[in-house]
C-alpha positions as CSV (number, residue, x, y, z in Angstrom):
1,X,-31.7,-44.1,46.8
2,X,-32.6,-45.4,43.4
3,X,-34.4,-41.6,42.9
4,X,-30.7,-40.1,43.9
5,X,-28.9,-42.0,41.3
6,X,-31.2,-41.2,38.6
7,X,-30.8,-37.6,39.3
8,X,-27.1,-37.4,39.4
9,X,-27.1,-39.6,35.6
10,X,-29.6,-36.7,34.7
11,X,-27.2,-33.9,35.9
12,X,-24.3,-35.4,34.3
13,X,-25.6,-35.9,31.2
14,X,-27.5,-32.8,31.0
15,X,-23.9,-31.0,32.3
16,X,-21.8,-33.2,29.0
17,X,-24.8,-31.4,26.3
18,X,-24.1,-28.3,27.9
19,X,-20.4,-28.5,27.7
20,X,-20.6,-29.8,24.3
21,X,-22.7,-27.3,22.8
22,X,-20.8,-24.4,24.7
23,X,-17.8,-25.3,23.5
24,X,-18.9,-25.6,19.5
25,X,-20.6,-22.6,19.7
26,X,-17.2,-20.5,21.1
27,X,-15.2,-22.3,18.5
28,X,-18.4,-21.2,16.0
29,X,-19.1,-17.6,17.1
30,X,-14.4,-17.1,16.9
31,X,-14.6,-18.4,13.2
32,X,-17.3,-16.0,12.8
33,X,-15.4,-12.9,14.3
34,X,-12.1,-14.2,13.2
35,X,-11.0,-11.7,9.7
36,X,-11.3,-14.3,6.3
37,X,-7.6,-15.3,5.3
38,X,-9.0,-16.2,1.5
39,X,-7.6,-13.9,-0.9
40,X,-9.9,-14.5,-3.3
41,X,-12.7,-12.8,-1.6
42,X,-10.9,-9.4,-1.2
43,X,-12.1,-7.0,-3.6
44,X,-9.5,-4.9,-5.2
45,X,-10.2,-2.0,-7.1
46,X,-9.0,-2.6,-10.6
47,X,-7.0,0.4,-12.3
48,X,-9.4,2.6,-14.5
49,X,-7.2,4.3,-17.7
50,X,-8.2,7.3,-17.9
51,X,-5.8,8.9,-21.0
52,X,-6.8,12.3,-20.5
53,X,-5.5,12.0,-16.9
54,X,-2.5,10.4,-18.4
55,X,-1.9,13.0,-20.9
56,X,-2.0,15.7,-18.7
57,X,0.5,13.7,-16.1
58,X,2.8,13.1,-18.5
59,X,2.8,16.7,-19.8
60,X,3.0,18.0,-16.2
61,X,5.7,15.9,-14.9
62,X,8.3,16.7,-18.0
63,X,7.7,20.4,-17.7
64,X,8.6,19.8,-14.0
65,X,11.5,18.0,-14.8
66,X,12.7,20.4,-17.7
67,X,12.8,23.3,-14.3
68,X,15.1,20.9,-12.8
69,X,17.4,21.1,-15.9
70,X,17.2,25.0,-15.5
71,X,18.7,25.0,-11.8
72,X,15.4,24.7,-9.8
73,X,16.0,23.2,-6.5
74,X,15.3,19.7,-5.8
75,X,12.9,20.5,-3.0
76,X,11.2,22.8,-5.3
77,X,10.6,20.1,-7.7
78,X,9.8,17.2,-5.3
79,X,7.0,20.1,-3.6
80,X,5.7,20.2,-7.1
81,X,5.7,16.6,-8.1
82,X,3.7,15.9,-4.7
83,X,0.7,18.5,-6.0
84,X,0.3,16.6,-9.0
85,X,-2.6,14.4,-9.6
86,X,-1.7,11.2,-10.7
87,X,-3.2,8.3,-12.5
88,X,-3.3,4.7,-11.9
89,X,-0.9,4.1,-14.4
90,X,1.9,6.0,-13.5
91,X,1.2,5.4,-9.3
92,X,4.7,3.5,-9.4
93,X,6.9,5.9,-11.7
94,X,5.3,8.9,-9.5
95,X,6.7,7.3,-6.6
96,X,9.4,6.3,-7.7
97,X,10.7,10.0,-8.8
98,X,9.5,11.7,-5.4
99,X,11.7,9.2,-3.6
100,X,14.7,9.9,-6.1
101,X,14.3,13.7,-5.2
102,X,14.3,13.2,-1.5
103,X,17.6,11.4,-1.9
104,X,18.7,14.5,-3.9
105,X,17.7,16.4,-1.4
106,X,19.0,14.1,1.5
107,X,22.2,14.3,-0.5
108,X,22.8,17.8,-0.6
109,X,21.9,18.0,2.7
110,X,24.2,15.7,4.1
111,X,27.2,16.8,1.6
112,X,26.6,13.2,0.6
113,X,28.6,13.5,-3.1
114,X,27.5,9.5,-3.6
115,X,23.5,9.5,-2.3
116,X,23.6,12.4,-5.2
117,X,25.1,10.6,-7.9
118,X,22.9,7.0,-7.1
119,X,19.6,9.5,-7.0
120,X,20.9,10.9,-10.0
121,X,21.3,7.8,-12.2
122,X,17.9,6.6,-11.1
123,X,16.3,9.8,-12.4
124,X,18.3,9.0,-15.8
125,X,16.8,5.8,-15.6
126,X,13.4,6.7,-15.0
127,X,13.9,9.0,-18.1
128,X,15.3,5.9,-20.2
129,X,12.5,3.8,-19.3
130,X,10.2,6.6,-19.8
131,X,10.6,8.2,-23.4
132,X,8.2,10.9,-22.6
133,X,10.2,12.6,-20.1
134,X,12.9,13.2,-21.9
């Protein structure tokens, strides 16, 4: 009897040291798996100037533009502004004029008088803020 009693202590305490170690490594090996939330260990790629690049944009983008003055469709000009290489610098003013061109286009499309005119003062704003272009 004494031998029984022994055995089930044994089993239950051997049972609790397996439960507990199971259960810290599941919660371990998740951490592990689980993607970091800490932004300060993603690497982000820092812009590179590159004034050549920048240059060349710049003088690309305004003989583009100057079409658009000389009756060129929009779509025309967006196609063209997509097929330019752009550098880091200007990522955010490229964007920003191949969006004001699909409006343009979206515009014209729709007979939309008002998309036209809002497209249109963001271009002359782009321009503004953006002395080369002019």
């Amino acid at each position: 009897m004494r031998y029984k009693k022994i055995l089930s202590v044994f089993f239950t305490i051997a049972i609790a040291v397996v439960l507990f170690y199971g259960v810290d490594y599941i919660k371990n090996s998740n951490k592990a798996g689980a993607p970091a939330n800490n932004n300060s260990s993603e690497v982000k790629p820092t812009p590179v100037p590159n004034p050549k690049l920048e240059a060349e944009y710049e003088k690309n983008v305004k003989v583009i533009l100057e079409k658009f003055s000389k009756k060129v469709s929009p779509l025309a000009i967006r196609d063209e502004l997509l097929n330019v290489v752009v550098p880091d610098k200007y990522k955010n003013l490229h964007l920003d004029l191949v969006l004001t061109f699909s409006n343009i286009i979206k515009g014209s499309n729709n007979a939309d008088q008002a998309t036209i005119q809002d497209a249109m003062e963001k271009l002359e704003q782009l321009k503004g803020e953006n002395g080369w272009m002019k």
